[in-house]
C-alpha atoms as a printed R data frame, in Angstrom:
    type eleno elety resid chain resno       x       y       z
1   ATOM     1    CA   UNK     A     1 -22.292  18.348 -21.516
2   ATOM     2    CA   UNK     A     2 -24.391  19.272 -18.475
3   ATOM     3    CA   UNK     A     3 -27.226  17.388 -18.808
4   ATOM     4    CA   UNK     A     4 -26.773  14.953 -16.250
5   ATOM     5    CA   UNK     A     5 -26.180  18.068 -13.780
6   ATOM     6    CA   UNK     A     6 -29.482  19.559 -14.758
7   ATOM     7    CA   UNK     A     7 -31.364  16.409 -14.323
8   ATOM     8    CA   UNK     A     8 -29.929  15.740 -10.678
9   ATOM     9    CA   UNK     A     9 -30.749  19.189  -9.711
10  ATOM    10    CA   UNK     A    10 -34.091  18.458 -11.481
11  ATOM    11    CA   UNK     A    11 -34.580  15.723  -9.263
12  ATOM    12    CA   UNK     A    12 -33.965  17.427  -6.264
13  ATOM    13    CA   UNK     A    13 -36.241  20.423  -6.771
14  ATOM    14    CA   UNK     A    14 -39.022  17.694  -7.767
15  ATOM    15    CA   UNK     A    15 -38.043  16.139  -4.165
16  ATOM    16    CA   UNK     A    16 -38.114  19.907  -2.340
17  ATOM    17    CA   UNK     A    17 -41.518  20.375  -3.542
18  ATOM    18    CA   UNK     A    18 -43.084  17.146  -2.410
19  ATOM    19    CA   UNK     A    19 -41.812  17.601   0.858
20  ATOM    20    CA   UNK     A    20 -43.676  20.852   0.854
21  ATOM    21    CA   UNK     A    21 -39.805  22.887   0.867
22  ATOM    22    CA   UNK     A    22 -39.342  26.035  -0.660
23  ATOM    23    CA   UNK     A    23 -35.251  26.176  -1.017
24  ATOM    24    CA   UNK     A    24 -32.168  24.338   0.294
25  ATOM    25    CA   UNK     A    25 -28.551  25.540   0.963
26  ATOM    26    CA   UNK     A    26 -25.939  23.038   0.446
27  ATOM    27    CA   UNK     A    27 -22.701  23.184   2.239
28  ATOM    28    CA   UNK     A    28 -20.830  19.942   1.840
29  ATOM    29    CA   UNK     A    29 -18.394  20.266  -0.765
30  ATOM    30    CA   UNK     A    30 -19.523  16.885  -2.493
31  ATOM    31    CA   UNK     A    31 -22.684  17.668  -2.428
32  ATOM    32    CA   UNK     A    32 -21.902  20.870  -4.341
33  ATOM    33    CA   UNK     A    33 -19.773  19.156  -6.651
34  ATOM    34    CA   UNK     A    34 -22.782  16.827  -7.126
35  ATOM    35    CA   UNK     A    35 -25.242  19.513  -8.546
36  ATOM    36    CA   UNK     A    36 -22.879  22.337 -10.210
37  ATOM    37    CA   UNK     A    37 -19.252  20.180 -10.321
38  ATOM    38    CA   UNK     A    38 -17.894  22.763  -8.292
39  ATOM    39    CA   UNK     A    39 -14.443  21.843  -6.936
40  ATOM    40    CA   UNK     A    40 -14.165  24.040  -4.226
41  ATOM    41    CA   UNK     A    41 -14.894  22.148  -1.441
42  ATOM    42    CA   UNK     A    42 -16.863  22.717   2.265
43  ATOM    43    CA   UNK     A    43 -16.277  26.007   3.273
44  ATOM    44    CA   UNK     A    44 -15.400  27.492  -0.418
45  ATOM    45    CA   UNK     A    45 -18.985  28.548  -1.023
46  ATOM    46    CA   UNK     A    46 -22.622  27.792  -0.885
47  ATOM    47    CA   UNK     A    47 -25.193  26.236  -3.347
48  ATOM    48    CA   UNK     A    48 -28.936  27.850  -3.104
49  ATOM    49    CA   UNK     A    49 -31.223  25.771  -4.287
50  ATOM    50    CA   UNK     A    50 -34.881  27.215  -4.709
51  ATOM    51    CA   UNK     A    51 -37.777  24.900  -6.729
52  ATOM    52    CA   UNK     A    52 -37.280  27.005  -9.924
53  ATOM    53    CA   UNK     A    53 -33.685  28.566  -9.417
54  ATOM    54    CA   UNK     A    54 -30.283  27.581  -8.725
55  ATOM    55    CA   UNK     A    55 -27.217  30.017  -7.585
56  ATOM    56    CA   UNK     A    56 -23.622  29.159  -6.789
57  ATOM    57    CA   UNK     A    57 -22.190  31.322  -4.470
58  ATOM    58    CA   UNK     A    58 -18.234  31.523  -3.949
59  ATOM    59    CA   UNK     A    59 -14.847  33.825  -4.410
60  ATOM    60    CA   UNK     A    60 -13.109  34.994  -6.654
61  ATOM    61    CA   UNK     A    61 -10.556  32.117  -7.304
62  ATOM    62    CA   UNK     A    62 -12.884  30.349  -8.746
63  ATOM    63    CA   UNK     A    63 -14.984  33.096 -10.978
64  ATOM    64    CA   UNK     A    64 -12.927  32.371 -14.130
65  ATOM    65    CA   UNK     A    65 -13.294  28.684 -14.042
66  ATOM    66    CA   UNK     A    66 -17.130  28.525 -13.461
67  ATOM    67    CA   UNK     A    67 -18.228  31.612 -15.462
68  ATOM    68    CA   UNK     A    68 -18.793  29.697 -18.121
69  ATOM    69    CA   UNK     A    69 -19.273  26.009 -17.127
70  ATOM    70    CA   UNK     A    70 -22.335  25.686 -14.588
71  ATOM    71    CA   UNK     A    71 -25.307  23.897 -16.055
72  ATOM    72    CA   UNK     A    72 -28.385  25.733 -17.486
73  ATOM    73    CA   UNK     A    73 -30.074  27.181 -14.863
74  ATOM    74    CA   UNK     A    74 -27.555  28.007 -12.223
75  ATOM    75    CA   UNK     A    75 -25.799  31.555 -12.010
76  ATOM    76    CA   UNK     A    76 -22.813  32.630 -10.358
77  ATOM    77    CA   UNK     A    77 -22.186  35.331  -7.539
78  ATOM    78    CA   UNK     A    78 -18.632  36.130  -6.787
79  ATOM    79    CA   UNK     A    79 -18.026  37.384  -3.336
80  ATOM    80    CA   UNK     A    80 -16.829  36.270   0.100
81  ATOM    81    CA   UNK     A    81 -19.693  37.025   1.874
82  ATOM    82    CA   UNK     A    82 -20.860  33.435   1.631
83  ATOM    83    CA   UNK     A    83 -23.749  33.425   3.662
84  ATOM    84    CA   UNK     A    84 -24.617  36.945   3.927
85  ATOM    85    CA   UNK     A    85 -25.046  36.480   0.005
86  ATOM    86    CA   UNK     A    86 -27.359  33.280   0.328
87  ATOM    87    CA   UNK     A    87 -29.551  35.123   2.682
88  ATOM    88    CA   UNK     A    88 -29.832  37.807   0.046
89  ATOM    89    CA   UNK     A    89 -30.674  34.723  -2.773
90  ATOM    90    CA   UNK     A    90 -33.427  32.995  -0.710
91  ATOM    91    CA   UNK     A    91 -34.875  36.710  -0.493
92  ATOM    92    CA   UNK     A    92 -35.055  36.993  -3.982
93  ATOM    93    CA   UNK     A    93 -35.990  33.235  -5.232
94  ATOM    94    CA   UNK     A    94 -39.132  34.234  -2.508
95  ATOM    95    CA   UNK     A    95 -38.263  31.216  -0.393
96  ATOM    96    CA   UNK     A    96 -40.349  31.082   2.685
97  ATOM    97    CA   UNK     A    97 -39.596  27.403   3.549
98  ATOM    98    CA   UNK     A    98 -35.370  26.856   3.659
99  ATOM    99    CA   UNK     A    99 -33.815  23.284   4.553
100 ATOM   100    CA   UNK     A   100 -30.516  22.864   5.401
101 ATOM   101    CA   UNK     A   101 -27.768  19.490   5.619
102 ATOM   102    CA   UNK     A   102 -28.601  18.310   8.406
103 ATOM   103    CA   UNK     A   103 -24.792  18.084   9.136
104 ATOM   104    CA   UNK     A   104 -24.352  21.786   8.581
105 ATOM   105    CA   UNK     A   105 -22.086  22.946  11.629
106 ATOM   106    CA   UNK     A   106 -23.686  24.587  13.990
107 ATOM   107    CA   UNK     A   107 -21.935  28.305  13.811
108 ATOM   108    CA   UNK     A   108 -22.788  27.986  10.288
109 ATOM   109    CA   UNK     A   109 -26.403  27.614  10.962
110 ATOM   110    CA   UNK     A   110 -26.714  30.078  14.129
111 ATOM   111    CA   UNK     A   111 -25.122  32.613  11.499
112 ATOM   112    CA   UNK     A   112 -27.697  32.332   8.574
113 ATOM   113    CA   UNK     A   113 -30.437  32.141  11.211
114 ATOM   114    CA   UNK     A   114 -29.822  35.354  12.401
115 ATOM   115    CA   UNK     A   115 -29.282  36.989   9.362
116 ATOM   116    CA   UNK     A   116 -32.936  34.978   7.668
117 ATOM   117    CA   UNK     A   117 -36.137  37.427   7.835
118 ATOM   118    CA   UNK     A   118 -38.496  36.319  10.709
119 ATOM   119    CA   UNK     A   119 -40.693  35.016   7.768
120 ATOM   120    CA   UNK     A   120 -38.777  32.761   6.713
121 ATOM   121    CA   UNK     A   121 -38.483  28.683   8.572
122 ATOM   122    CA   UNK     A   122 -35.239  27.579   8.745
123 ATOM   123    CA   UNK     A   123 -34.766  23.280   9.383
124 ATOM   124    CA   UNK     A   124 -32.709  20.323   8.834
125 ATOM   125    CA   UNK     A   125 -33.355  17.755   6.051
126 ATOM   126    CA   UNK     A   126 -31.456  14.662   6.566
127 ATOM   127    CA   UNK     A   127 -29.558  12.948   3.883
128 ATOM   128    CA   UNK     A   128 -31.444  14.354   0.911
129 ATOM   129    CA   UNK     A   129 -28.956  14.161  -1.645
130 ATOM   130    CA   UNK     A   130 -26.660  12.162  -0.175
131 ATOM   131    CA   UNK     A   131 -29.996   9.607  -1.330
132 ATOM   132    CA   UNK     A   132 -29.763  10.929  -4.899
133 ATOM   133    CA   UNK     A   133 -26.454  10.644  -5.625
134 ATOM   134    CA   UNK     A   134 -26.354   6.740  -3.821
135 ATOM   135    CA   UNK     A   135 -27.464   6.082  -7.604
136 ATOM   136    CA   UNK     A   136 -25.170   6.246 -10.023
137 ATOM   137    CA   UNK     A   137 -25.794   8.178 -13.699
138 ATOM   138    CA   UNK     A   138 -24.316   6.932 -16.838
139 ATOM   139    CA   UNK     A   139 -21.880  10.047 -16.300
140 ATOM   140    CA   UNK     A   140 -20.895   8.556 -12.777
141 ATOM   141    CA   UNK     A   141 -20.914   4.922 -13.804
142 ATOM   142    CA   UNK     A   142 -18.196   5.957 -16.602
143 ATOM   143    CA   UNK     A   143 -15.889   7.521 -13.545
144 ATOM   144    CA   UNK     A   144 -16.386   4.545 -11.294
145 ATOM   145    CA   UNK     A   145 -15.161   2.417 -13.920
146 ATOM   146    CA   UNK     A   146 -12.357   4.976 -15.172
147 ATOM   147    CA   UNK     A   147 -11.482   4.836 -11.241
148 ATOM   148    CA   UNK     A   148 -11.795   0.924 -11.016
149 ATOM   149    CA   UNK     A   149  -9.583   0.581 -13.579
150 ATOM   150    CA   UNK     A   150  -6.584   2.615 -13.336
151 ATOM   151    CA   UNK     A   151  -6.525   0.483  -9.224
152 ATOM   152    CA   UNK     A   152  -6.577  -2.748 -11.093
153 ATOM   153    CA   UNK     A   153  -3.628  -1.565 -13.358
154 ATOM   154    CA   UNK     A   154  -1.701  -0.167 -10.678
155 ATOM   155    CA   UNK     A   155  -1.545  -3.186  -8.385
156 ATOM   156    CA   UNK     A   156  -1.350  -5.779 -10.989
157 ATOM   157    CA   UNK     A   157   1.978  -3.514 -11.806
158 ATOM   158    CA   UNK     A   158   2.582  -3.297  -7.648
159 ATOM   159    CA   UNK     A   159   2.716  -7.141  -7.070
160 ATOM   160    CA   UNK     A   160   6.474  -7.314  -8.601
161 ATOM   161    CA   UNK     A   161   7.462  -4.858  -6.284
162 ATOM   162    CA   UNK     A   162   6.477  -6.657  -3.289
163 ATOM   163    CA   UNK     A   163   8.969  -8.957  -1.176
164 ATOM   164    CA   UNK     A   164  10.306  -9.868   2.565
165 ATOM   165    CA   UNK     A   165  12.566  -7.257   3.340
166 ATOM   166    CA   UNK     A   166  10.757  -4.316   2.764
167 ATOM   167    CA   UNK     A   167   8.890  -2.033   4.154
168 ATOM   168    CA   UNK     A   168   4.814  -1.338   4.713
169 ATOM   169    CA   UNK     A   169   5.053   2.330   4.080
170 ATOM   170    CA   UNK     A   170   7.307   1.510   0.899
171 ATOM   171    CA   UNK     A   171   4.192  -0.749  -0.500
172 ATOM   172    CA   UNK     A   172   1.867   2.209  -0.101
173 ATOM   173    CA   UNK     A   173   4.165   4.720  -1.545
174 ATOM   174    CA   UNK     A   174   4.918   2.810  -5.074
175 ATOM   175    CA   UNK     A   175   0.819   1.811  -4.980
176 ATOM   176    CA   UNK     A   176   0.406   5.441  -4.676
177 ATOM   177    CA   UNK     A   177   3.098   6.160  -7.041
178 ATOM   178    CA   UNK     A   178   1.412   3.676  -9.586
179 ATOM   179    CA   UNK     A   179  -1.878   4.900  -9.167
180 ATOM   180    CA   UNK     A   180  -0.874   8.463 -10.509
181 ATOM   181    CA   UNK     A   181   1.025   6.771 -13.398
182 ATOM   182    CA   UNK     A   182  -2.462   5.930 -14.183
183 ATOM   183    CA   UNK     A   183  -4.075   9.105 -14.105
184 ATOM   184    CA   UNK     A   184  -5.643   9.203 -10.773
185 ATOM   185    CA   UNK     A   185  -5.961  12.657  -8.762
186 ATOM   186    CA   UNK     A   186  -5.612  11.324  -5.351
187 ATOM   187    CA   UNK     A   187  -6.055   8.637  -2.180
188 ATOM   188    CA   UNK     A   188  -9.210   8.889  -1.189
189 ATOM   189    CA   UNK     A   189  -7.791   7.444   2.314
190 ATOM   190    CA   UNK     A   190  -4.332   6.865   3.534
191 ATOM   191    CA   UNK     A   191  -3.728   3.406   1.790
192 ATOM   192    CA   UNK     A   192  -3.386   0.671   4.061
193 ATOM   193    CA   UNK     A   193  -0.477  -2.065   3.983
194 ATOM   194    CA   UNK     A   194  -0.646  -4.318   6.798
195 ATOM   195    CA   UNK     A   195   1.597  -7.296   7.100
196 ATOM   196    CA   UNK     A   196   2.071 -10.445   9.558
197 ATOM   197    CA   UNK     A   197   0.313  -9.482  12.649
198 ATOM   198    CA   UNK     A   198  -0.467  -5.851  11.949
199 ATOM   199    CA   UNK     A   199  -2.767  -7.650   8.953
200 ATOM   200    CA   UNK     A   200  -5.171  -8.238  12.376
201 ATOM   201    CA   UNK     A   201  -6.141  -4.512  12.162
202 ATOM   202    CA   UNK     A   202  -8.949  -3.955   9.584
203 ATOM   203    CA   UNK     A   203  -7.613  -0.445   9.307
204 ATOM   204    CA   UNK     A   204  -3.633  -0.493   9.985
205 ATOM   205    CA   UNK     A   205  -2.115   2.217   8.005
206 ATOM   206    CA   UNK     A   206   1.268   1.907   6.420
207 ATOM   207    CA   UNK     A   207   4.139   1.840   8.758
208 ATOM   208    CA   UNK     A   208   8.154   0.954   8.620
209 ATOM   209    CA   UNK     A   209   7.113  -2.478   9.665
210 ATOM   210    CA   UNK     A   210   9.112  -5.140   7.736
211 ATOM   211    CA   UNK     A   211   7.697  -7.672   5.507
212 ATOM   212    CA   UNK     A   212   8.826 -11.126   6.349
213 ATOM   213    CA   UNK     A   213   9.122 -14.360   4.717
214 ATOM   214    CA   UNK     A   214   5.433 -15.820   6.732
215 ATOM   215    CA   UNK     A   215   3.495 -12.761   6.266
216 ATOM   216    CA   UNK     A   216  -0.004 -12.103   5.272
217 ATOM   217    CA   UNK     A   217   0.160  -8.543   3.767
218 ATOM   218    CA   UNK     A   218  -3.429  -6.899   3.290
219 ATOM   219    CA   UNK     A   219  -3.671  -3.793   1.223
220 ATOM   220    CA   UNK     A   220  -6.749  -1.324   0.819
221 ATOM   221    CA   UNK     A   221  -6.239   1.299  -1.620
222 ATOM   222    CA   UNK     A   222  -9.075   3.780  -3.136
223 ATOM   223    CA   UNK     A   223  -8.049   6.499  -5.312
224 ATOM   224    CA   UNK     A   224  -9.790   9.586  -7.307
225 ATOM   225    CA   UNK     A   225 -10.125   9.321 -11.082
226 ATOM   226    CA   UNK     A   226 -12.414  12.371 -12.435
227 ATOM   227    CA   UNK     A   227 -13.741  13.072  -8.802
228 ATOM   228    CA   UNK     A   228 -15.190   9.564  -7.931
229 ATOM   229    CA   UNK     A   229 -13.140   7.019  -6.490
230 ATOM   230    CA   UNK     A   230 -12.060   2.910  -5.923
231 ATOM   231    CA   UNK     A   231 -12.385   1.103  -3.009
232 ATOM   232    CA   UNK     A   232 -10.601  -2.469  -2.846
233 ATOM   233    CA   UNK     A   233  -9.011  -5.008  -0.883
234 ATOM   234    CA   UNK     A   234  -6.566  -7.623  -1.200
235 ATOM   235    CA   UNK     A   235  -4.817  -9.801   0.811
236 ATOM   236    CA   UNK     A   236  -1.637 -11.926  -0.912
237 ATOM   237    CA   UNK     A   237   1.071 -14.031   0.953
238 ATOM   238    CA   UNK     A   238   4.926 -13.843   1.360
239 ATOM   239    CA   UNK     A   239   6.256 -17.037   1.378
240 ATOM   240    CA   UNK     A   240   4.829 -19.619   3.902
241 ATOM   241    CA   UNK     A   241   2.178 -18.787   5.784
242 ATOM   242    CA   UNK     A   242   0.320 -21.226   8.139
243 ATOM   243    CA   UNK     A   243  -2.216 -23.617   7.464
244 ATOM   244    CA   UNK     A   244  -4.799 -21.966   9.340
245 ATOM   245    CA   UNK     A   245  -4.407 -18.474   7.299
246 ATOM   246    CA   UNK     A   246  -4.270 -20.207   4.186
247 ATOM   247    CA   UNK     A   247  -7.921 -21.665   5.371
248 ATOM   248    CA   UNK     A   248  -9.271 -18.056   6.457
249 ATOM   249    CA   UNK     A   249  -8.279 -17.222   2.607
250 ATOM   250    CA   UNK     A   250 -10.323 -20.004   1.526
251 ATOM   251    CA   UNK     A   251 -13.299 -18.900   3.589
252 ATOM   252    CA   UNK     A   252 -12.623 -14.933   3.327
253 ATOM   253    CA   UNK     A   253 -12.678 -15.844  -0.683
254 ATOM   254    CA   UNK     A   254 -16.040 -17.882  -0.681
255 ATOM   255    CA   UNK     A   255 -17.875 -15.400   1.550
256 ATOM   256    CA   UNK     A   256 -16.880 -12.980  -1.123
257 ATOM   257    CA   UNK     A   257 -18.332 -14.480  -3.860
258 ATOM   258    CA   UNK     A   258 -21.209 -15.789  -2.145
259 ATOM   259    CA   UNK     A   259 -22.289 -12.084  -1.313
260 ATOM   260    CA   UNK     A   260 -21.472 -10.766  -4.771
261 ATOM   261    CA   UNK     A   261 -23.402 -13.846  -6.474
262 ATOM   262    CA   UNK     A   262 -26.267 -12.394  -4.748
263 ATOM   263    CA   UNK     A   263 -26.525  -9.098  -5.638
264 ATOM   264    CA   UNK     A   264 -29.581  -7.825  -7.730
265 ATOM   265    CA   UNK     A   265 -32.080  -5.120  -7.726
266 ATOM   266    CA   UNK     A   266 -34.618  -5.521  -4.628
267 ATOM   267    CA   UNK     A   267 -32.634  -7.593  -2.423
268 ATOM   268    CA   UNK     A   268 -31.657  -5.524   1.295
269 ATOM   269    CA   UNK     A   269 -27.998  -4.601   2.393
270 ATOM   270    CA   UNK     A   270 -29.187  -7.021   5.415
271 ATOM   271    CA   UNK     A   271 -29.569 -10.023   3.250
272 ATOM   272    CA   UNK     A   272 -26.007  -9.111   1.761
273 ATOM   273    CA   UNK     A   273 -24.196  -8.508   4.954
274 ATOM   274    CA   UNK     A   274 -26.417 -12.212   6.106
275 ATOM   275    CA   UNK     A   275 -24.890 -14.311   3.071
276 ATOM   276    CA   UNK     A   276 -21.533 -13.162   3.486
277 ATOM   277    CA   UNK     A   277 -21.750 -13.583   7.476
278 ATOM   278    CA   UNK     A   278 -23.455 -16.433   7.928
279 ATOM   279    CA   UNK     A   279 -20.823 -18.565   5.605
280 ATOM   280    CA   UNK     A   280 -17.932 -17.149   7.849
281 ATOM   281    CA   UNK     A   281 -19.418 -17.439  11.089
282 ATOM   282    CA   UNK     A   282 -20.335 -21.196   9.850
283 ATOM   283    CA   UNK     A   283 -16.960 -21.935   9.418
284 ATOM   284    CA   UNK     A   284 -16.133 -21.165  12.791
285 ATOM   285    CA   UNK     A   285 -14.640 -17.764  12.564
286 ATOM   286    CA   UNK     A   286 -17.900 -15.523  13.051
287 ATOM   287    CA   UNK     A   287 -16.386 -13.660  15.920
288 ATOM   288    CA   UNK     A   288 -13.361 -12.469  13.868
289 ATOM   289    CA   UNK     A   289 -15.661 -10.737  11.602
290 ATOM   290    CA   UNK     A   290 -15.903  -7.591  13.067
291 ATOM   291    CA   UNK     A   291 -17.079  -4.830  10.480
292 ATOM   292    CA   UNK     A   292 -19.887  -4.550   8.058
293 ATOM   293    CA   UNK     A   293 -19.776  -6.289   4.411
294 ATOM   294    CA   UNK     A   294 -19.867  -3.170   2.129
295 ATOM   295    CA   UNK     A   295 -21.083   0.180   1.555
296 ATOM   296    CA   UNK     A   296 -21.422   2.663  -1.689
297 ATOM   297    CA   UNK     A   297 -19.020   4.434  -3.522
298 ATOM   298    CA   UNK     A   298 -18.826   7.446  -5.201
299 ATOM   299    CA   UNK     A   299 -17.717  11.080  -5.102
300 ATOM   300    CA   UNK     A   300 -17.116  10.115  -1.141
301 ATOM   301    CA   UNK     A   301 -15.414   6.660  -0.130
302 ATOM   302    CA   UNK     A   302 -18.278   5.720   2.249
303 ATOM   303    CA   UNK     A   303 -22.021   6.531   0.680
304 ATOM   304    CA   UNK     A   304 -25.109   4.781   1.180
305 ATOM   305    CA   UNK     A   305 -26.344   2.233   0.545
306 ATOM   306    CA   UNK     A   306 -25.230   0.501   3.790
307 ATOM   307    CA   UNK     A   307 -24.246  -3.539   3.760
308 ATOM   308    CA   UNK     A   308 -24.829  -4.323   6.972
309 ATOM   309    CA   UNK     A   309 -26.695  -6.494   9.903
310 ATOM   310    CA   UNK     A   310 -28.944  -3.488  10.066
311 ATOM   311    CA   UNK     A   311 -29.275  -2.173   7.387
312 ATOM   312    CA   UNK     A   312 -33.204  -1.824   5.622
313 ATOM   313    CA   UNK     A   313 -31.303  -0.204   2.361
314 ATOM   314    CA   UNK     A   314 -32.634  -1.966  -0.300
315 ATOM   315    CA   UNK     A   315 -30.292  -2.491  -4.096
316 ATOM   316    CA   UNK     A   316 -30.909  -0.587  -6.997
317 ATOM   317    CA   UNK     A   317 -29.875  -0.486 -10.534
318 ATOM   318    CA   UNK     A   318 -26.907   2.046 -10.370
319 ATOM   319    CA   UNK     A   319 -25.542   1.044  -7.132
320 ATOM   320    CA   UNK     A   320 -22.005   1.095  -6.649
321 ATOM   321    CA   UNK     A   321 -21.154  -1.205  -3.735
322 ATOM   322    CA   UNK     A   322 -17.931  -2.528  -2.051
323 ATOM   323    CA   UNK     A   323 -18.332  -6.375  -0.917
324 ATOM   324    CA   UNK     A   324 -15.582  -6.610   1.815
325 ATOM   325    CA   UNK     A   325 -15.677  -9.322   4.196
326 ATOM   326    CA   UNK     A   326 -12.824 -10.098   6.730
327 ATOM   327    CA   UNK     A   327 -11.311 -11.982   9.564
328 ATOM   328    CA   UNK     A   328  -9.004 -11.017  11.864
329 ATOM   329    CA   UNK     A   329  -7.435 -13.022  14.214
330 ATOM   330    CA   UNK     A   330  -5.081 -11.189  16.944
331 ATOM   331    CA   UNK     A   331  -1.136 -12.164  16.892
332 ATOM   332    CA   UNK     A   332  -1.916 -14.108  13.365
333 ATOM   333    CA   UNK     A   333  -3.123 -12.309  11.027
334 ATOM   334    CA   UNK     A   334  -6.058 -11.328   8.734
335 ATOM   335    CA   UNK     A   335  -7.495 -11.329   5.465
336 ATOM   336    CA   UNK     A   336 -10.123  -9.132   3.912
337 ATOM   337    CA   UNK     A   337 -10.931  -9.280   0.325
338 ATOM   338    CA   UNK     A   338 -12.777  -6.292  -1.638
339 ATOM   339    CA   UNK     A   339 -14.210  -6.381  -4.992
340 ATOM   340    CA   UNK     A   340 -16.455  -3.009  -6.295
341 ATOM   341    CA   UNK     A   341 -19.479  -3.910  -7.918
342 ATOM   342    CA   UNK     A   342 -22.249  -2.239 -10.085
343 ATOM   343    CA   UNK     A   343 -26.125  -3.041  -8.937
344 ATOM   344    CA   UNK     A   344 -26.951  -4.143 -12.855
345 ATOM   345    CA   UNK     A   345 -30.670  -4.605 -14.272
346 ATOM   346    CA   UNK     A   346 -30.337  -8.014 -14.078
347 ATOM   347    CA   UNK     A   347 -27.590  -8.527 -11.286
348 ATOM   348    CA   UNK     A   348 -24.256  -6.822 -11.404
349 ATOM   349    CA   UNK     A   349 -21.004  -6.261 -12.525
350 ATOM   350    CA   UNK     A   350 -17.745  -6.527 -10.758
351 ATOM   351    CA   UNK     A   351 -15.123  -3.597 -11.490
352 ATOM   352    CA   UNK     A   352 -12.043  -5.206  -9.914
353 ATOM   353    CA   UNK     A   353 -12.446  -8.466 -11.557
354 ATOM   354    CA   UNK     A   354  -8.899  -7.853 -12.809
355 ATOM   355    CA   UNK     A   355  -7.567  -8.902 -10.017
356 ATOM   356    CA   UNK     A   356  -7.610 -12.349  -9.360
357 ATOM   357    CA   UNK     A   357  -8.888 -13.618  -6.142
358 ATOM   358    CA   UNK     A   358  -6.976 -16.652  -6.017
359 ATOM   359    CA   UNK     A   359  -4.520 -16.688  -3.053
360 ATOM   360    CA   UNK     A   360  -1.415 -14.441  -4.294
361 ATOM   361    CA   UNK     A   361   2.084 -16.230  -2.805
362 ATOM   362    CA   UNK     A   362   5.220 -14.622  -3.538
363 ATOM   363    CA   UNK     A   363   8.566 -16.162  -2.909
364 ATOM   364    CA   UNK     A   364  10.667 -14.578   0.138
């Protein structure tokens, strides 16, 4: 049952030791969740990590629950003396050479400093397994597609819902309301429902905006199913909307599946980002197109690898992208269109396929 645990934390001691590291302590509460499946969250405990030993350290709400579960090779130490309590662990795993996140807040780190032995180096690795985890185990894969899922059902099962006269915020609340139906946990972000010109903001949250017969409504909706989460887009129409959106659908909807027809193992998140820009910007709207075209998914919303003009991340097998690109023109409208796809052996495989891509128009 916790195999797959064992092997990531395999992977990352293998990684410690080639970069000449004795021990790491992880912080972030998805990173933690990552290695042990710890729940807690940043700031509900610590995870020491030495090359041949593993230790959770947390409180006592969470003794009875982990006792038992934590893979083979990682113990548990109940107390709320956090850090005093990891100093005490990297003492006795004999770790002379301790990394931290390199996002590890600053009061945090002064702390443990002081308390480490003079002996003992104390430094920053960047991003170490935020790397691992940007590819996804069969474990992972399984919740991705879980997650995927139950966001396909619940807006297929949203669209009847949805008509002039009512509100943004009441969208979002029976999405969220229909997502749960379906077994997920939570929003991994406040879900967006943007209608007529509000649809202009690539990130316009919910409000008591009316929908009106006109209207391009765009709604971006992610939600937790067994700790990893969905990420998608889709734009539909409410009654008649001008000619001009109806073409930014059209071009919104090719760049899409130009960029997705492209993915594989070995091409960059550059050459995505390029495929997906370069058909929108030839089209005339290239200014308009003001964010990136994707990024991973996972335990967090927003992991690596990047899909973007600068990017130099480069696809692998068991990559879980978002392919989102937009435009967004100011007192019109916009459209954005998000599909989640798996980096396959061969090429990939689209999650949200369930929803259809074809402009949605309901009748006001």
């Amino acid at each position: 049952m916790t195999k797959h645990l064992e092997l990531r934390i395999s992977k990352l001691q293998k990684l410690l030791k080639k970069l000449n590291l004795d021990g790491l302590i992880v912080y972030q509460g998805a990173n933690m969740k990552y290695l042990t499946e710890f729940n807690g969250g940043t700031g509900d405990g610590v995870v020491v990590v030495g090359v041949d030993s593993v230790r959770l350290i947390t409180d006592a709400r969470y003794e009875e629950d982990y006792k038992t579960r934590l893979p083979e090779g990682v113990d548990l130490k109940i107390t709320r003396a956090y850090y005093e309590e990891a100093v005490a662990t990297v003492v006795a795993f004999q770790i002379k050479k301790l990394a931290f996140e390199s996002d590890l807040p600053y009061n945090v780190y002064d702390y443990i400093d002081e308390l480490l032995p003079a002996d003992i180096s104390f430094d920053a690795l960047p991003a170490a397994i935020e790397v691992l985890r940007e590819v996804k185990d069969d474990s992972e894969l399984t919740a991705l597609r879980k997650a995927a899922n139950a966001s396909v059902k619940a807006f297929n099962d949203l669209l009847p819902y949805i008509k002039a006269g009512i509100t943004e915020r009441q969208v979002a609340n029976e999405l969220d309301r229909l997502q749960k139906h379906y077994g997920a946990e939570k929003a991994s972000f406040d879900t967006i429902v943007a209608s007529g010109y509000r649809s202009a903001l690539p990130h316009g949250e919910a409000t008591d905006k009316v929908i009106e017969d006109g209207d391009v409504v765009t709604i971006d909706f992610g939600y937790y199913v067994d700790g990893y989460t969905s990420d998608i887009t889709r734009t539909i129409a409410v009654g008649n909307i001008s000619d001009e959106l109806k073409e930014v659908y059209a071009i919104v909807h090719q760049a899409n599946k130009n960029a997705i027809e492209v993915v594989k193992p070995g091409i960059s998140g550059s050459e995505v980002d390029r495929v997906a820009r370069d058909y929108i910007t030839e089209h005339g709207y290239g200014t308009a197109y003001n964010h990136s075209t994707g990024h991973g998914v996972g335990l967090d919303i927003h992991e690596g690898p990047a899909l973007s003009a600068r990017s130099s991340d480069e696809l692998q097998e068991g990559h879980l992208l978002t392919i989102e690109p937009g435009v967004y023109l100011s007192g019109l409208g916009g459209v954005r269109i998000e599909d989640d796809i798996i980096v396959t052996k061969d090429g990939y495989e689209n999650l949200t396929d369930g929803i259809t891509k074809d402009l949605i128009i309901i009748e006001a």
